[in-house]
N, C-alpha and C positions, 0 to 999 in steps of 0.2 A: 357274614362278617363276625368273626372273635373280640366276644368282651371276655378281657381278664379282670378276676376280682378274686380281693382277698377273703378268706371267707375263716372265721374262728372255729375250730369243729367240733361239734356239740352232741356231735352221734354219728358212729358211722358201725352198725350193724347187720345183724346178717338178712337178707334177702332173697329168697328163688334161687341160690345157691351163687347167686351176688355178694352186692352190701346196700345199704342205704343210707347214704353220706348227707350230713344235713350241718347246717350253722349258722353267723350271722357274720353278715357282711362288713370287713374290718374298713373304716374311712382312715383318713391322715388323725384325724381326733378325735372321733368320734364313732359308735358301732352305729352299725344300722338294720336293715332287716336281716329277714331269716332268708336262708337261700336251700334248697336242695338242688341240685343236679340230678338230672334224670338220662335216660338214654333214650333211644326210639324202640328198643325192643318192647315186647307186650309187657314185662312187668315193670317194665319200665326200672329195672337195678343199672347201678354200673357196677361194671366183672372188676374185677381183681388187678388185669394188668390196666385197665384204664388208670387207675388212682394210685399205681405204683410210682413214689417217689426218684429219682436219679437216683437214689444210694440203695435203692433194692425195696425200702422198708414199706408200710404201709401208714398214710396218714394216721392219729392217736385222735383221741378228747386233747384237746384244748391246742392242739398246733393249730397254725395261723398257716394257709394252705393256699397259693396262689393256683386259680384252676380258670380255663379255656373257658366261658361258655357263649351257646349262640344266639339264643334268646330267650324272654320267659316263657314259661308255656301252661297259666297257672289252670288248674282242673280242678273245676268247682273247688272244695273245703281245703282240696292243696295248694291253696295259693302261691305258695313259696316255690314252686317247681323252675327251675332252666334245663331249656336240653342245654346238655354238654357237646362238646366239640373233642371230640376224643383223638384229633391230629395232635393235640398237643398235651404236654407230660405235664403232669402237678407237679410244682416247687415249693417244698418246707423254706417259710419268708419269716418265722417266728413262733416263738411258742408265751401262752399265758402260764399263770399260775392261778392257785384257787383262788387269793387275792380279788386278784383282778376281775376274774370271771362272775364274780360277786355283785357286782356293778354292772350286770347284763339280767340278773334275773327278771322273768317277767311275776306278770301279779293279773290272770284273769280268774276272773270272778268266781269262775267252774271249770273242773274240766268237762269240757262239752255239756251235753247231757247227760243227766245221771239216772236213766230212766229203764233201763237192762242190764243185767247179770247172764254171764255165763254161768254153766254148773260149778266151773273153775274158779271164777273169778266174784270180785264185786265191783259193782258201777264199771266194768269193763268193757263194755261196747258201745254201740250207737248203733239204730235200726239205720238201715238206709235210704228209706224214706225220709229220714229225717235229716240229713246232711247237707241239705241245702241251706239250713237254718244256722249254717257254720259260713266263718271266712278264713279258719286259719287251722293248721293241723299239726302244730306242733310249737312247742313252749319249754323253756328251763323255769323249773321251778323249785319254793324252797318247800317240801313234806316235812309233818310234825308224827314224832312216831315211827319211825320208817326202821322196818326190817323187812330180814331176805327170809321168805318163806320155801322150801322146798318138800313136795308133796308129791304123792303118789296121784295120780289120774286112772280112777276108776274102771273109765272106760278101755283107755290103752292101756293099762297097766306100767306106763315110763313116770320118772318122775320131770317132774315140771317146776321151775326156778320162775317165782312172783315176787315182786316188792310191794308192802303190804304197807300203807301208811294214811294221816289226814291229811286232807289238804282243805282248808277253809269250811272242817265243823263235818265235814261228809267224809267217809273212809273208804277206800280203796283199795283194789289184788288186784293187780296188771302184770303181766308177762314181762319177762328182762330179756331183753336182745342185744343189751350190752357183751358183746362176745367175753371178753373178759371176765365180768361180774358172772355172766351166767355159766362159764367153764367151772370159775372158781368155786362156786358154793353148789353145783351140782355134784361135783368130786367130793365134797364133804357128805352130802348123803341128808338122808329124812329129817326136817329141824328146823326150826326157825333160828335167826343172824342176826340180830338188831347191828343197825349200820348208824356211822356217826348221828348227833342232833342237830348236826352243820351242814350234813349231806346233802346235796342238790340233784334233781334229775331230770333229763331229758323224756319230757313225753311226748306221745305221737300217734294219731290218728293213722290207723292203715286205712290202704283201704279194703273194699267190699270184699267178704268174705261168704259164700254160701255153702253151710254144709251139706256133705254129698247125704242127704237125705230126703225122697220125695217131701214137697212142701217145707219144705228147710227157706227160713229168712234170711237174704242177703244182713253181714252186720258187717261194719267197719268197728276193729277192736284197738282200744287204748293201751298202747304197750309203752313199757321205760324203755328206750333206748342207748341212754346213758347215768351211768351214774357217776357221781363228780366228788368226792370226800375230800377236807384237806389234805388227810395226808397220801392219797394219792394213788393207796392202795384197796384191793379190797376187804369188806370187814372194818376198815383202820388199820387195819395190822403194821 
């Protein structure tokens, strides 16, 4: 059986050569939870033509997105998971403005645990051992400080696009998967971005990641997946 539901969208980034569409469930008057949509495939993305609108386009941050799905299916810390029902086409039913979306932010306490760093990053992961000590994998939130970091990676030698900010007294380098945000300030080159003091972002718990190195630890790592500025663009510009 097909439940349809409006869903506000609050991340839809890139994934396993997918994306990973996530948001919150729009009521008659009210928002409600967070919702992702998953497929059955092993990383569980939905592709491209799943989530293609009627008019060709690809859902945005902040359209209001009518989508198929068949039930929840929630996996440990991801609680917010539905598999999708992919007989049926997403319909754009409405779009926010920053406004509005202002009136959704959440307010937890930390993000996750802050108890691992990547070479890359800071407070960016979670062991996975520890994930069970989780029931939710993803939040809008408002960061104090927030700029776009873009760096060179030692090891690979590419550079890598982070938003660098606090959040509740502790600071953070998390990865941008915001396709947009991260096209944009990768094309600008080695630098830091400082982005609006009103900016809001999508964060998110992946999951388990083990590097290919003997004895290498499974981490689940905290990336932005959205970022939300008034004016709309990125930078502010």
């Amino acid at each position: 059986m097909t439940t349809f539901k409006r869903i506000l969208c609050l991340a839809n980034s890139k994934k396993h050569g997918g994306t990973c569409f996530a948001g919150i469930e729009i009521h008659s008057s009210s928002a409600g939870d967070w919702i992702r949509p998953v497929s059955a495939r092993t990383g569980h993305e939905v592709n491209v033509a799943e989530q293609t609108l009627p008019d060709g386009s690809q859902p945005q941050v902040l359209d209001v997105v009518l989508v198929g799905l068949r039930h929840a299916v929630p996996n440990g810390y991801q609680s917010e998971n539905w598999l999708l029902d992919p007989a049926h086409t997403w319909r754009r039913v409405d779009r926010w403005n920053y406004a509005q979306v202002e009136g959704v932010i959440n307010h937890p306490p930390s993000l996750w645990t802050n108890e691992s760093s990547s070479t890359g990053g800071v407070h960016d992961r979670v062991a996975e051992k520890d994930l069970a000590r989780h029931r939710r994998s993803i939040g809008l939130i408002r960061p104090e400080g927030a700029q776009i970091v873009v760096a060179t990676n030692r090891w690979s030698g590419a550079n890598e696009v982070r938003a660098r900010f606090t959040y509740n007294g502790v600071q953070y380098e998390l990865k941008v998967t915001d396709p947009i945000y991260h096209d944009h300030f990768l094309a600008r080159g080695v630098g830091r971005y400082p982005l609006s003091d009103r900016a809001l972002m999508t964060v998110s718990l992946a999951e388990p990641y083990t590097a290919p190195q003997p004895g290498a630890q499974a981490y689940s790592y905290k990336i932005v997946a959205a970022v939300i500025e008034p004016s709309g663009s990125p930078g502010g510009a």
